[in-house]
C-alpha positions as CSV (number, residue, x, y, z in Angstrom):
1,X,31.7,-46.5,10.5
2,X,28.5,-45.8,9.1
3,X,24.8,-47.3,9.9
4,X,22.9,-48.3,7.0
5,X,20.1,-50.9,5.7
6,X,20.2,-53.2,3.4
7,X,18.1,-54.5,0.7
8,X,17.9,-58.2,0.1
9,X,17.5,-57.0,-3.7
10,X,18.1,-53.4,-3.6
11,X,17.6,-53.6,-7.6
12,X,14.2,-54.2,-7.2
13,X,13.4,-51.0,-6.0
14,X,14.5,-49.1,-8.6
15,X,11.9,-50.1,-11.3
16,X,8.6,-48.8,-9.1
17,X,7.0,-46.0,-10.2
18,X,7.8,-43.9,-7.1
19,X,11.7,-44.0,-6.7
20,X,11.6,-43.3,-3.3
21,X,14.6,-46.6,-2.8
22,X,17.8,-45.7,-4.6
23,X,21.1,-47.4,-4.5
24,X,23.9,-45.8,-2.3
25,X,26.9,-43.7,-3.5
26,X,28.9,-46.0,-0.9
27,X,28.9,-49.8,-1.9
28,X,26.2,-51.8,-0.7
29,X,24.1,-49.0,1.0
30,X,20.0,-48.2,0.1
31,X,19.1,-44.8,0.3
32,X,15.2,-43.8,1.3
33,X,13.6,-40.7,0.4
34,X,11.3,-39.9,3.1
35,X,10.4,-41.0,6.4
36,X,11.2,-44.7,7.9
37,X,9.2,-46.8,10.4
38,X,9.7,-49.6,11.9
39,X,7.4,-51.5,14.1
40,X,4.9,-48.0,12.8
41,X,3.1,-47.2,10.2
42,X,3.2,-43.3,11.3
43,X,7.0,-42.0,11.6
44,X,6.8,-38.4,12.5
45,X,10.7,-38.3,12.0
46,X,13.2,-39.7,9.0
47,X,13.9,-42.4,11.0
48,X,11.2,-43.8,13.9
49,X,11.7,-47.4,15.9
50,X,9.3,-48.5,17.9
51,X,11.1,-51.2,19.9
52,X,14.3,-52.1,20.9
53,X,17.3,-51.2,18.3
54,X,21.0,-53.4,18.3
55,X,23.9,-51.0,16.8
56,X,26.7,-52.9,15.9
57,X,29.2,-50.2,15.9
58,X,29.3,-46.6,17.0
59,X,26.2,-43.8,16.9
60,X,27.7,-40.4,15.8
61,X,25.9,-37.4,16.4
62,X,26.8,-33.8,15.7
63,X,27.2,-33.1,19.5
64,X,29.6,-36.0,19.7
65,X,33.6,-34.9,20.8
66,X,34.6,-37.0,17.6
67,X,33.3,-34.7,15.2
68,X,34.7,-31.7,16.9
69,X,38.0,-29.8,16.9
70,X,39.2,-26.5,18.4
71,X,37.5,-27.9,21.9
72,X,38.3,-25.0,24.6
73,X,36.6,-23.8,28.1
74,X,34.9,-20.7,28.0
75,X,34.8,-17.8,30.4
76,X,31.8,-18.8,33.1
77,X,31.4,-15.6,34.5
78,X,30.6,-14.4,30.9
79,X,28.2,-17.2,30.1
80,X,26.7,-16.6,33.5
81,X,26.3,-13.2,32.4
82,X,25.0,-13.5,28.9
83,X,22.1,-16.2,30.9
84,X,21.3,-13.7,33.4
85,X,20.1,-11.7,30.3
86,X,17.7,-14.0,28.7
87,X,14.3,-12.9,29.5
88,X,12.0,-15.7,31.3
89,X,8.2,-15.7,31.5
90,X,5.2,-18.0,33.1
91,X,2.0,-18.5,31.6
92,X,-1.1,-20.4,32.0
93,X,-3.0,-21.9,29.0
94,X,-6.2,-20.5,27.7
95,X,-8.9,-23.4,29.3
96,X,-10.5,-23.8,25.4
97,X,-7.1,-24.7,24.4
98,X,-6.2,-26.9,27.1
99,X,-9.5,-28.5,27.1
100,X,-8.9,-29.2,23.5
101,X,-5.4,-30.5,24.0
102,X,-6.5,-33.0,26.9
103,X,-4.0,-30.4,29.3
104,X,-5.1,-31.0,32.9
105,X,-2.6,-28.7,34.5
106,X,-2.6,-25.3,32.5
C-alpha cells in the first residue's frame, strides 16, 4: 500500500509558474517538491503535521521487518565488545552559549 494526497484538480497545478505539484508516476498520486505542512506554515521536515493524523492502511519505514530479508541474531558477546570500545565523554556548555540557547541546566 502506499500513502499519498490527492488533488481535487491535480491539473491545476501544473500551469503555475513554480511547478513545485506534479502528477504521480502511479495513477492518481500528486507529487510535491519540497516541504509539506499541515496545520503549519513552518515544516522543518518533507512532511510536518501538527495534529492528529488517520492512516488508513499500513506505515512502512525502513526499520520495519517487511522490508527486510536475511534477518539473523548476532554474536552478543561481540556487540558487547565492539560497545565497550566506543569512547564516551561529559561536558558542560559554555554559560554564553547556554544563555543564548535559553539552557538552564548546562
Amino acid at each position: 500500500k502506499y500513502i499519498y494526497f490527492q488533488a481535487s484538480n491535480p491539473g491545476q497545478f501544473e500551469n503555475d509558474s513554480d511547478v513545485l505539484w506534479q502528477r504521480g508516476h502511479v495513477p492518481d498520486t500528486m507529487v510535491y517538491h519540497g516541504r509539506v505542512g499541515i496545520n503549519t506554515d513552518a515544516p522543518d521536515e518533507a512532511l510536518v503535521v501538527c495534529g492528529n493524523a488517520k492512516v488508513m492502511g499500513r506505515v512502512m519505514h525502513p526499520s520495519d521487518s517487511r522490508a527486510k530479508e536475511n534477518i539473523r541474531e548476532v554474536d552478543t558477546n561481540e556487540q558487547l565488545r565492539r560497545i565497550a570500545q566506543i569512547k564516551l565523554v561529559e561536558y558542560d556548555y559554555k554559560p554564553e552559549f547556554a544563555s543564548v540557547m535559553g539552557i538552564n541546566n548546562t
